[in-house]
C-alpha positions as a Markdown table, in Angstrom:
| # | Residue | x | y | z |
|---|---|---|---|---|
| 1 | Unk | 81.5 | 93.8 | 111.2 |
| 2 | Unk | 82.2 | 92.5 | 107.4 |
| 3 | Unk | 79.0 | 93.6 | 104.6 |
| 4 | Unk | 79.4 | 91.7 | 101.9 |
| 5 | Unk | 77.3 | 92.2 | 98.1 |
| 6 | Unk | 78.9 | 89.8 | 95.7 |
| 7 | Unk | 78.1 | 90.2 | 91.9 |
| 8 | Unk | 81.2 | 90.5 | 90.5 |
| 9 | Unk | 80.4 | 89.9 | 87.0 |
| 10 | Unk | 80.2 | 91.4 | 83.4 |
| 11 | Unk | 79.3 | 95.0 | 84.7 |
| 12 | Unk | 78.2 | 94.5 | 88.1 |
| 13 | Unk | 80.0 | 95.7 | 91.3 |
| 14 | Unk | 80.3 | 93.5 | 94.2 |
| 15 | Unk | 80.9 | 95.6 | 97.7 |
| 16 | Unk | 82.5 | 94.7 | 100.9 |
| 17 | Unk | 81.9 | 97.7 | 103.5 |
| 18 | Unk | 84.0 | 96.7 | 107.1 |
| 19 | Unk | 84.8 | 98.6 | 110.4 |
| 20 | Unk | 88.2 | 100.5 | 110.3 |
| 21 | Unk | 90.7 | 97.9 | 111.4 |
| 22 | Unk | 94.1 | 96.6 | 110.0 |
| 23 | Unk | 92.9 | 93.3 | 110.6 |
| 24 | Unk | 92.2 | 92.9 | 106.8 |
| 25 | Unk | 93.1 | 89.4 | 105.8 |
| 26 | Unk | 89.9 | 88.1 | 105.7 |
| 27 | Unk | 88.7 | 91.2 | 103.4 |
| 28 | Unk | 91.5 | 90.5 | 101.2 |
| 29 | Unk | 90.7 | 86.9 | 100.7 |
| 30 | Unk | 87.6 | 87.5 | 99.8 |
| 31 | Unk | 88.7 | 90.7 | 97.4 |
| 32 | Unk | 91.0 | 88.1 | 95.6 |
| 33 | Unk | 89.0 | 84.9 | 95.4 |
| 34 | Unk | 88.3 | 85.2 | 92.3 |
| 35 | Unk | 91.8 | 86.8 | 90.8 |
| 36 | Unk | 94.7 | 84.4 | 88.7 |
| 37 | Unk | 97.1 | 82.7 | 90.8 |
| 38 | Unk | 99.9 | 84.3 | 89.4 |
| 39 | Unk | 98.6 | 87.8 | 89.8 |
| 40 | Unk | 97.4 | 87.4 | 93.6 |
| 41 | Unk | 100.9 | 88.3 | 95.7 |
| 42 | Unk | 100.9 | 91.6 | 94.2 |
| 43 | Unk | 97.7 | 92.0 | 94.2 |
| 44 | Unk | 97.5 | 91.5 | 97.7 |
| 45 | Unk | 100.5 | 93.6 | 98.9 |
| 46 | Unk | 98.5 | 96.8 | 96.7 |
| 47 | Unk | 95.2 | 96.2 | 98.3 |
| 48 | Unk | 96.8 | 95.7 | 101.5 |
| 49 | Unk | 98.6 | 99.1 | 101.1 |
| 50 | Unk | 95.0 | 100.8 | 99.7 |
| 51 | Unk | 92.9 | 99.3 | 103.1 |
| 52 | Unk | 95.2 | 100.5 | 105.5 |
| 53 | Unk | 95.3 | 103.7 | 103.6 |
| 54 | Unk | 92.2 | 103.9 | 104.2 |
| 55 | Unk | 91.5 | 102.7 | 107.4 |
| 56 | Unk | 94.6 | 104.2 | 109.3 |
| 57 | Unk | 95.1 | 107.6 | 107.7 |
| 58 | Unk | 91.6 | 108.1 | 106.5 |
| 59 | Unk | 89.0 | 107.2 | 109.5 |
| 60 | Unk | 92.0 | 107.4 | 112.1 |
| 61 | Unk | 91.1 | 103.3 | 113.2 |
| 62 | Unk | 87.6 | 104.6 | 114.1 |
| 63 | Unk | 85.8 | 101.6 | 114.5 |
| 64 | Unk | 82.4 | 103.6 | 113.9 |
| 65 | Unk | 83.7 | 104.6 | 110.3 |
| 66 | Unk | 83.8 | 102.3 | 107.6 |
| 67 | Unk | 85.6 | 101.3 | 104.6 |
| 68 | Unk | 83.9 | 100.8 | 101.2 |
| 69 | Unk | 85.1 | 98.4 | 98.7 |
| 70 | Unk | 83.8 | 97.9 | 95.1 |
| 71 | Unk | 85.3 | 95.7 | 92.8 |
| 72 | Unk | 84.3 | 94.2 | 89.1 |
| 73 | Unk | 86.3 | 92.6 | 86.6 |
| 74 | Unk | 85.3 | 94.4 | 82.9 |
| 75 | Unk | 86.5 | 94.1 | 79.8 |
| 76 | Unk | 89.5 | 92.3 | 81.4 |
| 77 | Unk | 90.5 | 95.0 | 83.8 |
| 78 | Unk | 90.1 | 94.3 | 87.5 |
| 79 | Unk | 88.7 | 97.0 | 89.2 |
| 80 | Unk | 88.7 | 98.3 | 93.0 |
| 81 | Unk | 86.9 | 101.0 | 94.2 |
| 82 | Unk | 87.9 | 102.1 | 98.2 |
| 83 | Unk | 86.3 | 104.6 | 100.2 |
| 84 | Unk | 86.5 | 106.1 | 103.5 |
| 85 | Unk | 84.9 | 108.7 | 106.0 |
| 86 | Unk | 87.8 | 110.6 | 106.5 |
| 87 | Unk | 88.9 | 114.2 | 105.6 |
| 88 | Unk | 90.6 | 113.4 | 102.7 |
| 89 | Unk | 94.3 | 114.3 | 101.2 |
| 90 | Unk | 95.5 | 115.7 | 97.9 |
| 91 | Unk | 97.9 | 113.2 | 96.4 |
| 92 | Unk | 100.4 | 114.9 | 94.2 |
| 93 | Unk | 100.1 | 114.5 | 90.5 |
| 94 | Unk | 102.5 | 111.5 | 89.5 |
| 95 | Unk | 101.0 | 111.3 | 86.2 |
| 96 | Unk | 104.0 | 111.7 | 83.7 |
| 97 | Unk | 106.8 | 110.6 | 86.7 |
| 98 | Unk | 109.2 | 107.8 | 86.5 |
| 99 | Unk | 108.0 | 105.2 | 89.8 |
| 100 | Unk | 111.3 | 105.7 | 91.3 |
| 101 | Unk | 110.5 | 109.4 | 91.7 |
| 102 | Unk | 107.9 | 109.3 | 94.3 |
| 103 | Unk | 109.7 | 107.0 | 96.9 |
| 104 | Unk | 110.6 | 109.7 | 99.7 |
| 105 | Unk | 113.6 | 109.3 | 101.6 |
| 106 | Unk | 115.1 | 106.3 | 103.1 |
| 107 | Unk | 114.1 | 107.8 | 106.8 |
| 108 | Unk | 110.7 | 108.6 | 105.7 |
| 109 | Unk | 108.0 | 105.9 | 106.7 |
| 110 | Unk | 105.0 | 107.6 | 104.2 |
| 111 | Unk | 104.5 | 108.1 | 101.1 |
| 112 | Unk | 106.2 | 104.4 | 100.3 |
| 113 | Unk | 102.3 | 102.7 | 100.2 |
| 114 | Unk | 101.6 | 105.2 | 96.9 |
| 115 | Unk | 105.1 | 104.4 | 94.8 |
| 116 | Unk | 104.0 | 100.7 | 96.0 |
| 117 | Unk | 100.2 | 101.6 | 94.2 |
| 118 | Unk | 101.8 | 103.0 | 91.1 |
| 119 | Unk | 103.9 | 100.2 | 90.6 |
| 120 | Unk | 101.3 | 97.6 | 90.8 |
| 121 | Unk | 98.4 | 98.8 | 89.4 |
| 122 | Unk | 97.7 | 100.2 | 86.0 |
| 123 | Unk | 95.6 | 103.2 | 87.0 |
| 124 | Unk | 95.5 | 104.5 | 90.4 |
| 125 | Unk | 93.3 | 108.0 | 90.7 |
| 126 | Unk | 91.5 | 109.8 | 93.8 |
| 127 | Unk | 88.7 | 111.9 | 93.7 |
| 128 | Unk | 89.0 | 115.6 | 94.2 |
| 129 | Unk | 88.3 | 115.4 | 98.2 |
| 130 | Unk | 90.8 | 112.3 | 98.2 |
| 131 | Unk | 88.8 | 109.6 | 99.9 |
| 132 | Unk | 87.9 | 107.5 | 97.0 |
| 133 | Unk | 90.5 | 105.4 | 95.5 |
| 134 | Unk | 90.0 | 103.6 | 92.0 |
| 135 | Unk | 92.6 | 100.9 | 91.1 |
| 136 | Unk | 92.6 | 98.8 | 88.0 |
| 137 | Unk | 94.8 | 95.8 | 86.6 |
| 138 | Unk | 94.5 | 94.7 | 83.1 |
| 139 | Unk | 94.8 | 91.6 | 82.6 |
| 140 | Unk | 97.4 | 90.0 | 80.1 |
| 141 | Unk | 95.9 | 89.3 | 76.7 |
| 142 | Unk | 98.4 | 88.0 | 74.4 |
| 143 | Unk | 97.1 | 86.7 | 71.6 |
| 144 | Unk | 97.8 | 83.2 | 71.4 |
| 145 | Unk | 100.1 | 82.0 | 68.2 |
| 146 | Unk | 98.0 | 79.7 | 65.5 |
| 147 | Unk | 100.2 | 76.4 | 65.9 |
| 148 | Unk | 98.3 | 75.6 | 62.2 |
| 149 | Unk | 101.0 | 76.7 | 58.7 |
């Protein structure tokens, strides 16, 4: 089952709450309606990454645990809030490391999904107990050249 809150807008959070399931399509379409074109692949791949987090390695596919999104867009920064029911995980600090530095080893299957996070997003930060995941993407706001002399 999908729960759905849209607002969205200015400084209002819209929330989509969902059963743990890697079935996420649907979620992400709605999580990136209204996101630019251009920015939506990566987008998608990042969220995708985040939900599975969360539903996989955080509620273990429980179907009686859920997954938490909030998202706004303010002051031109999209922002995702995800949270699950699970025990948590203490990420490793990553703050003032290059991106390369946190892929593991070519035979290692985890950790790939947080270099993936870092790379996308602008801010990526857990919460102490590690089942709250904020994201944020600035958007690109060039100022646009006068074409008047």
């Amino acid at each position: 089952m999908i729960t759905i809150s849209l607002r969205p807008v200015g400084r209002y959070w819209g929330t989509i709450s969902f059963a743990s399931t890697l079935y996420l399509c649907p979620i992400l379409d709605l999580l990136l309606a209204e996101i630019p074109a251009k920015l939506q692949a990566e987008l998608r791949l990042g969220l995708q990454e985040a939900l599975v987090n969360a539903a996989k390695h955080g509620n273990n596919l429980d179907p009686s645990k859920t997954v938490v999104v909030r998202f706004s867009l303010i002051n031109d920064q999209y922002w995702w809030i995800i949270s699950d029911q699970g025990s948590g995980f203490i990420p490793e600090c990553v703050c003032d490391s290059d991106p390369i530095d946190y892929l593991p080893p070519d035979e290692a299957e985890s950790g790939r999904g947080l270099s993936l996070l870092h790379q996308i997003f602008d801010q990526v930060e857990w919460n102490r107990k590690g089942t709250e995941l904020r994201l944020c993407k600035q958007l690109e706001n060039r100022p646009r050249l006068s074409l008047r002399r």
